[in-house]
C-alpha positions, 0 to 999 in steps of 0.5 A: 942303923935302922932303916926307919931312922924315927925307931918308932917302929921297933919301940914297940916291938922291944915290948919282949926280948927276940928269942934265941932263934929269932936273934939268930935268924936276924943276925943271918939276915943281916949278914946276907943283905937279904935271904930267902928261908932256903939261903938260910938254911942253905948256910947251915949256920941255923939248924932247923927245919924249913917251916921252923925258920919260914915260921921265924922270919914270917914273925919277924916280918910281922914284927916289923924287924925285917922286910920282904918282897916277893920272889917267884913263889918265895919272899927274900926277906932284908933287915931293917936294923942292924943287931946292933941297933937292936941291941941298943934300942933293947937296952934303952928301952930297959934303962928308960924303965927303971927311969921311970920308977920311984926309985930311979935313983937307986936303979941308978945308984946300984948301976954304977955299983955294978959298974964299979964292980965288974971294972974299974975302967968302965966306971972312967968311961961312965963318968966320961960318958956322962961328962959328955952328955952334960957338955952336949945338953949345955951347948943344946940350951945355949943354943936355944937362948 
């Protein structure tokens, strides 16, 4: 979850995928609670130089992924989504692109293709998904009326 519930923040920042090391260096972050650039390093989990890592957290900062406060002469840095929100903000923020397309449809057409292709399972849980959805709407209109 993110700490920002309204998301209107990281929208923006989802514009490009988060690099490898910066997945990584949140990931960290994350798993700390909250980390200075040498507890980072400290748990050898990232093996880069110190500025490497500062330099990271700095751009996720500014990126508004991670939050700082200062700590002697350092920062100690918290995350403010979790990997997994990130993971699920990233992907809708893809979905609602290919929505947005002409061609919708078909984006959707060779989704469930894939789907379908990589396990036959999945193609049931898709289908309860959108069963789901459709539910919820019905119930959000009947409300409404």
């Amino acid at each position: 979850m993110c700490v920002d519930s309204s998301a209107s923040i990281f929208e923006n920042v989802l514009a490009a995928p988060l690099g490898p090391l910066e997945r990584q260096v949140h990931q960290a972050v994350w798993m700390r609670g909250s980390a200075t650039v040498r507890e980072v390093i400290q748990d050898r989990a990232i093996w880069q130089r110190y500025s490497t890592i500062l330099t990271t957290m700095d751009r996720l900062h500014r990126k508004g992924l991670l939050s700082r406060v200062q700590e002697g002469k350092a920062f100690r840095y918290s995350a403010r989504c979790s990997p997994e929100e990130l993971e699920r903000l990233s992907a809708l923020r893809g979905i609602r692109h290919l929505l947005k397309s002409e061609y919708a449809s078909l984006h959707l057409s060779y989704f469930v293709e894939a789907v379908g292709e990589h396990d036959d399972k999945l193609l049931d849980e898709l289908l309860a998904l959108v069963e789901r959805q459709r539910a919820e709407l019905r119930g959000k209109k009947g409300e409404r009326t």
